[in-house]
C-alpha positions in Angstrom: 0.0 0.0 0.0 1.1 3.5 -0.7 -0.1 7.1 0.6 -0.2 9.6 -2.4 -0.5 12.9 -1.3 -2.0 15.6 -3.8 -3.2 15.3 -7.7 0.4 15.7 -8.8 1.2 12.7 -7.2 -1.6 10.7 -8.2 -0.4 11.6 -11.7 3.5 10.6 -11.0 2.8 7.7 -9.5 0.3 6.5 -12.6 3.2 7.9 -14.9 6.2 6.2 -13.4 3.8 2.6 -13.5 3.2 3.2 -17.0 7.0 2.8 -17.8 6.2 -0.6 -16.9 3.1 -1.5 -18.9 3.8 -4.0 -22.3 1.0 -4.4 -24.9 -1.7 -6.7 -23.8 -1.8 -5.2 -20.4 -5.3 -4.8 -19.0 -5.0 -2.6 -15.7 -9.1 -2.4 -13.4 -8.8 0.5 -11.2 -11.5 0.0 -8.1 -12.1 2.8 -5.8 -15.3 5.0 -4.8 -15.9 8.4 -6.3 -13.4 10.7 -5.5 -10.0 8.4 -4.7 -8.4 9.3 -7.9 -8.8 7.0 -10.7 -9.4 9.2 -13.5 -6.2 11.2 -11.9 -3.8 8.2 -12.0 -5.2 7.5 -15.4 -3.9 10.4 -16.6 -0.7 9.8 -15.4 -0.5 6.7 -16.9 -1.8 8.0 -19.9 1.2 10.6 -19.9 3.4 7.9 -19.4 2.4 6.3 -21.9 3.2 9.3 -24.1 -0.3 10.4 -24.8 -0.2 14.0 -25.0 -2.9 15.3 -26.4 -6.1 16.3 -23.9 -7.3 13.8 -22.2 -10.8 13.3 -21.7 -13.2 11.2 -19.4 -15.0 8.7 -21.5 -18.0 8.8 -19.1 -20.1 9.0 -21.6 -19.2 7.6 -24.3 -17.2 4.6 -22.1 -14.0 4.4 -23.9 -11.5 6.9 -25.1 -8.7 5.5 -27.7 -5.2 7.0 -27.7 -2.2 6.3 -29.6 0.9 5.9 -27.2 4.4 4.6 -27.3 3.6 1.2 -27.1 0.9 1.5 -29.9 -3.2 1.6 -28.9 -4.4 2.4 -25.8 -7.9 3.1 -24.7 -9.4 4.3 -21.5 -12.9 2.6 -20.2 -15.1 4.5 -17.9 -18.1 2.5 -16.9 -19.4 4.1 -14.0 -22.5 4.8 -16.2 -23.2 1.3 -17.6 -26.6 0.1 -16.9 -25.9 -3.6 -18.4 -22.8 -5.4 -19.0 -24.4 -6.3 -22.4 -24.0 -3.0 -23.5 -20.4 -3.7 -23.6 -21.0 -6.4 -26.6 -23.6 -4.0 -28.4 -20.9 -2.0 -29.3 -18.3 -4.8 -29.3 -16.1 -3.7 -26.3 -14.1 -6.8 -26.8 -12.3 -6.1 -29.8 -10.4 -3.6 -28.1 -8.7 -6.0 -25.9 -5.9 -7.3 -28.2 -2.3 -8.8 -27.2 -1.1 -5.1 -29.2 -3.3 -2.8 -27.0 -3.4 -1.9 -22.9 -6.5 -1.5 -21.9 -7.1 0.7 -18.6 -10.5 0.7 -17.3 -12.0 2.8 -14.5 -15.4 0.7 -13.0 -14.5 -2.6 -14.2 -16.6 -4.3 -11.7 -20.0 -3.4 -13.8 -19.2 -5.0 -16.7 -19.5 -8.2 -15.0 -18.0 -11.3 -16.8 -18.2 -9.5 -20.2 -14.9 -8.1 -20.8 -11.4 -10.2 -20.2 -9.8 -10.3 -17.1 -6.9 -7.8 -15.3 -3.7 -8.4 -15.4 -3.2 -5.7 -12.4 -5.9 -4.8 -10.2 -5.4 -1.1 -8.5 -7.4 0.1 -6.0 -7.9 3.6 -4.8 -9.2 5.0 -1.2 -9.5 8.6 -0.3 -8.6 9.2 2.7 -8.7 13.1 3.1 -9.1 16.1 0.8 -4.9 16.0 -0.1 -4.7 11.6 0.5 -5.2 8.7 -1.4 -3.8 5.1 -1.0 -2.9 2.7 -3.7 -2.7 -0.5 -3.7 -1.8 -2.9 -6.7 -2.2 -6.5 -7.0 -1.1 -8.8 -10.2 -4.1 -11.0 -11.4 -1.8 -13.0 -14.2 1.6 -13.8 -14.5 2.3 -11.0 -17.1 0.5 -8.8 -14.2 2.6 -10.2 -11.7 6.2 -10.0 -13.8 4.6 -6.4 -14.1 4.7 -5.5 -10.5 7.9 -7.2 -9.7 9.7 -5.2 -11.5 8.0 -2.1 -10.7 8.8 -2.8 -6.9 12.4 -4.2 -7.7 13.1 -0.5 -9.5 11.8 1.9 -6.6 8.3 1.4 -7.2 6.9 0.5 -4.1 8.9 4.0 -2.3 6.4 6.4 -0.4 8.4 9.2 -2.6 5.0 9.7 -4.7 
């Protein structure tokens, strides 16, 4: 577990995880309203060397980028009423072995969509404060996390 303090941190600590992330990577971030997903997915987003805005994909529940390590697309399902929704507009296609896939309210698309490879979850704990915890789901999630801990990843300097 790690205390974040402030946005800017939220936003390193997304970026320097993203220097970690391979194609085929599919990242759930958990959390209530408020604990900073949509902020550490924009640092992962800039790590990933996205530069141009970024935007919530609330609405429309997914964003596509283009980054470094090719596609990368950004779920938001907070608003989804029915994880069959997700194969109306064929959600799965955008999970390939050349993509990462980061998605922000994972847990409502039920069974639909393929599993993480890293699970991270979020929790406010005051107006400044967030923890962070991440957990591998798959060995490419767990190889992930290894080496982000073995290189300075799991410091408190966030």
């Amino acid at each position: 577990m790690r205390r974040i303090t402030g946005e800017s941190g939220q936003e390193a600590f997304g970026e320097r995880l993203a220097g970690f992330l391979r194609p085929g990577t599919v990242i759930h971030l958990r959390g209530e309203i408020g604990s900073g997903k949509t902020t550490l997915t924009r640092g992962l987003l800039r790590g990933l060397g996205i530069r141009a805005p970024i935007k919530s994909p609330t609405y429309t529940l997914v964003e596509p980028y283009e980054g470094y390590a090719g596609p990368v697309y950004h779920f938001d399902l907070y608003r989804l009423s029915d994880p069959e929704e997700l194969q109306f507009f064929g959600a799965e296609e955008y999970f390939s072995p050349r993509s990462i896939c980061i998605l922000e309210w994972a847990e409502r698309a039920g069974d639909v969509l393929p599993s993480p490879d890293i699970i991270v979850d979020t929790e406010y704990l005051d107006a400044e404060s967030r923890t962070v915890r991440l957990a591998a789901h798959s060995a490419a999630g767990g190889s992930l996390l290894d080496a982000f801990s073995g290189d300075g990843g799991d410091t408190d300097a966030y």
